[in-house]
C-alpha positions as CSV (number, residue, x, y, z in Angstrom):
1,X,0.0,0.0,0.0
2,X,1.4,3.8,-0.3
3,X,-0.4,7.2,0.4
4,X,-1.8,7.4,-3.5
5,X,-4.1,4.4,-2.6
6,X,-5.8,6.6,0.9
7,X,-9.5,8.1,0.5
8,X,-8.8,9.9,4.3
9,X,-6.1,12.1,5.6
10,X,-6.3,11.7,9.3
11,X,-4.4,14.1,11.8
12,X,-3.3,12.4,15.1
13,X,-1.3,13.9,17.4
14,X,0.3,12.0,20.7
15,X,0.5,14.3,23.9
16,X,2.1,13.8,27.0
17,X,4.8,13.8,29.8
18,X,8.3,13.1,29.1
19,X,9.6,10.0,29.0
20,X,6.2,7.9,29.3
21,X,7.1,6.4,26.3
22,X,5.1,8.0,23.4
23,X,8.1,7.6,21.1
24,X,8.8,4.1,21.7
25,X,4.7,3.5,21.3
26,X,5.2,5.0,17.4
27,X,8.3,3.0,16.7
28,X,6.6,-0.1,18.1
29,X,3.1,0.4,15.9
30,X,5.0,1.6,12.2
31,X,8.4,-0.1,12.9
32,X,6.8,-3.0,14.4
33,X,9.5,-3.3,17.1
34,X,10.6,-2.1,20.6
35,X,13.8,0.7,20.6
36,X,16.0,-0.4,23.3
37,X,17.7,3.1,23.2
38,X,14.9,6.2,22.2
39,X,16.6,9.6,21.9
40,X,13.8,12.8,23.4
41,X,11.7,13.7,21.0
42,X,13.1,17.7,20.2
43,X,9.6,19.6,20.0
44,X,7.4,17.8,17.7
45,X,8.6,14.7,15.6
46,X,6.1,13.1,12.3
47,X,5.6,10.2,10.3
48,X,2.9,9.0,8.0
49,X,1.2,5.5,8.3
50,X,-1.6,3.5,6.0
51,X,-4.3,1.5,7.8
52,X,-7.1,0.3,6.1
53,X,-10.5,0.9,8.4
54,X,-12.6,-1.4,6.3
55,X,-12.4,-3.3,3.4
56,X,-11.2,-0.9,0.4
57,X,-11.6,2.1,2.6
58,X,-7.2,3.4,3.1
59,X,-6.3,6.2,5.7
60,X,-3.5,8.3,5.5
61,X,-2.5,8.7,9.1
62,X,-0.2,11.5,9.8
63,X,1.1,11.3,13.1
64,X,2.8,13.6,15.1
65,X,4.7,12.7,18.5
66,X,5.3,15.5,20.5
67,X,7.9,16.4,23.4
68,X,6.9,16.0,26.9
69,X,9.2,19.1,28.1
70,X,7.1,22.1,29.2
71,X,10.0,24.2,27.0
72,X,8.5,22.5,23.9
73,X,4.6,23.6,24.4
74,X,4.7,26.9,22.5
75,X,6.0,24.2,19.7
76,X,3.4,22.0,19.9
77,X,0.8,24.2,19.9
78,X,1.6,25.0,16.8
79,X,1.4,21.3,15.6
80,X,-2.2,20.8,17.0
81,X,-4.6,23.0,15.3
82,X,-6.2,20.5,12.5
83,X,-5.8,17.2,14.4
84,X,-8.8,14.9,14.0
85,X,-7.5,12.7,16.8
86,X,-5.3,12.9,20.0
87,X,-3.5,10.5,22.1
88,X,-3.4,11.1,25.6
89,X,-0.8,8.9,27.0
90,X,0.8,8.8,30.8
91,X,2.8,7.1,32.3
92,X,1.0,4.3,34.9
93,X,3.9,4.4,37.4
94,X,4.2,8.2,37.3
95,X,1.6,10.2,38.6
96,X,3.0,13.4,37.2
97,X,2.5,11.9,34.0
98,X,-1.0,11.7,34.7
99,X,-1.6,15.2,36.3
100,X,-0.1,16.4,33.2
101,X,-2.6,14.9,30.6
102,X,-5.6,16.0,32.7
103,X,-4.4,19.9,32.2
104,X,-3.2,19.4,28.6
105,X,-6.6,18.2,27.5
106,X,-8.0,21.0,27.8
107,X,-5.9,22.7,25.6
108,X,-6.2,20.6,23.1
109,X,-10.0,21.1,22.4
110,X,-9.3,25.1,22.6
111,X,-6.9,25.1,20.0
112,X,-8.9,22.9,17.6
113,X,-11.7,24.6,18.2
114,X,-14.7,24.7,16.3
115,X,-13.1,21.8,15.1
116,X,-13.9,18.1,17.1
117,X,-11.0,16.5,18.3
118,X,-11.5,12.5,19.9
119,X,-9.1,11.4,22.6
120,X,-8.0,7.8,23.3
121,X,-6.6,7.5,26.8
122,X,-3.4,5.2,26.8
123,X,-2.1,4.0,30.3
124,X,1.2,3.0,29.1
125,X,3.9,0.8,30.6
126,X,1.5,-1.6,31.8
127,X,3.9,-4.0,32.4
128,X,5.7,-2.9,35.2
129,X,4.0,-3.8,38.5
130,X,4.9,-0.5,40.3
131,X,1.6,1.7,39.9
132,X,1.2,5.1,41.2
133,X,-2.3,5.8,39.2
134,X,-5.3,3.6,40.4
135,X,-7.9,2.2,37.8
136,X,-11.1,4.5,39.7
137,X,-9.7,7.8,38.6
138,X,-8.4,6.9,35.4
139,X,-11.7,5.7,34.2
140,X,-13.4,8.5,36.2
141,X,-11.5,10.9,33.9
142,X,-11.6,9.2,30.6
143,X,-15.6,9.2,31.5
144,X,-15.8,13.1,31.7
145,X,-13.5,12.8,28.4
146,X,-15.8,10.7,26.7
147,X,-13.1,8.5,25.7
148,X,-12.2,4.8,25.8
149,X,-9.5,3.9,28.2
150,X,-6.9,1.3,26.7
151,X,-3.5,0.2,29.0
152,X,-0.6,-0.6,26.6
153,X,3.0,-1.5,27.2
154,X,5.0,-0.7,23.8
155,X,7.9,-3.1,25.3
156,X,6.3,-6.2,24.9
157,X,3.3,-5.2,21.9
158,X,0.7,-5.2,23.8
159,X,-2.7,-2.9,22.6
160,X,-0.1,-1.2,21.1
161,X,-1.5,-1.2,17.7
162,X,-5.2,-1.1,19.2
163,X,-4.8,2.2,20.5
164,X,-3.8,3.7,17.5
165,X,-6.2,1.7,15.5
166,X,-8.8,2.1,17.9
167,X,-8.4,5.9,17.8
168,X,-8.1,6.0,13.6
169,X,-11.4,4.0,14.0
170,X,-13.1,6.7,16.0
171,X,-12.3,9.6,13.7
172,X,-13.4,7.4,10.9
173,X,-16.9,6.7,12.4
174,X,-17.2,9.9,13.7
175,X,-16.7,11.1,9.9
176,X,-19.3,9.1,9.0
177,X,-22.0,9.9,11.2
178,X,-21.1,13.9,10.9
179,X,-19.8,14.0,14.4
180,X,-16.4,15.1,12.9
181,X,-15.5,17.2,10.3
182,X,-13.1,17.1,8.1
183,X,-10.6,19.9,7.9
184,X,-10.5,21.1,4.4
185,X,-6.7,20.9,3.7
186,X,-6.4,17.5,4.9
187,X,-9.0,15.4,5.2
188,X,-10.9,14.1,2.1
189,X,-8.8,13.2,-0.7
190,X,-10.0,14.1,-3.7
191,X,-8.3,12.1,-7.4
192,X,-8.9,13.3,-10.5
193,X,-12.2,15.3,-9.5
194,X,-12.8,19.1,-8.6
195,X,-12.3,19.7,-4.7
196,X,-16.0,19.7,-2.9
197,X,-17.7,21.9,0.4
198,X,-17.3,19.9,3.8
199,X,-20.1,20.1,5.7
C-alpha cells in the first residue's frame, strides 16, 4: 500500500509527559518493534502511516509525536490546530504523567476549536508492577472525556497497535456519522475530480 491508494487524511497527534514512552509507542506500531535506546523527542517529531479501516476504505494517518518538556509547548501548539485525533498517554507508574494529561486536555480542544477533536486515553507501561495511578480515577477521567481507556506496554506489543487503530477508527466513524468534520486541507482526498464543500 502507499499514500496514493488513501481516500482519508487523518491528523493524530500523541501528547504527553516526558519520558512515558510516546516515542517508543510510534516506533513499536509503524516499525513493528521495541527501541532499546529512544533519543527525546526535540519539540514535535512526524511520520505518516496507511491502515485500512474497512475493506477498500485506506487512511492516511499523519502522526505527530510531540515532546513531553514544558519548553516544547509553545511548539506543539503550533502542531495541533487540524488534528482529528489525539492521544493522551501517561505514564502508569508516574503520577505526574497523569496530572499532566488532565491539564493538557483542555488545551487541546481550545486550540482545535470549532473543530472536534477524539481522545484515546493510553495507560502505558503496563507492564511494570509498580503503579502510582489507580484504575477508579483513570476511568473516572476518561468518562468526563468521553473517551475509551486502553493500558498498553509498547515493550512487549501489547494494545499497542489497538490504541492507534482504535483511535483511527473513531475519527473514521465519527466522519461518517457527521460528528467530525473534516478539515479542508487535509481530510478528504479528492483524485482526479474538482475539490467539494465539507459540511
Amino acid at each position: 500500500m502507499n499514500l496514493t491508494d488513501c481516500r482519508y487524511r487523518f491528523k493524530m497527534i500523541m501528547i504527553g509527559y516526558n519520558n512515558v514512552g510516546k516515542s517508543c509507542m510510534l516506533r513499536r506500531y509503524t516499525k513493528g518493534r521495541y527501541p532499546e535506546r529512544m533519543c527525546c523527542t526535540i519539540g514535535v517529531d512526524f511520520c505518516n502511516h496507511i491502515l485500512e479501516v474497512e475493506p477498500g476504505v485506506r487512511v492516511n494517518l499523519q502522526i505527530f509525536d510531540t515532546a513531553g518538556h514544558e519548553s516544547f509547548w509553545c511548539v506543539i501548539c503550533s502542531s495541533i490546530p487540524q488534528s482529528d485525533g489525539c492521544l493522551l498517554v501517561f505514564d502508569l507508574g508516574n503520577r505526574e504523567s497523569f496530572d499532566y494529561i488532565k491539564q493538557r486536555h483542555t488545551d487541546v480542544l481550545n486550540s482545535v476549536h470549532p473543530y472536534t477533536v477524539l481522545f484515546v486515553l493510553v495507560g502505558h507501561k503496563c507492564d511494570r508492577k509498580e503503579q502510582e495511578v489507580n484504575q477508579y480515577e483513570v476511568e473516572e477521567f476518561a468518562s468526563e472525556l468521553g473517551a475509551p481507556y486502553i493500558e498498553a506496554s509498547a515493550k512487549t506489543g501489547h494494545n499497542v497497535a489497538e490504541a492507534f487503530e482504535l483511535l483511527t477508527r473513531r475519527i473514521y466513524q465519527g466522519y461518517l456519522s457527521g460528528e467530525v468534520r473534516l478539515h479542508e486541507s487535509l481530510g478528504k482526498i479528492h483524485k482526479n475530480k474538482p475539490a467539494e464543500n465539507h459540511k
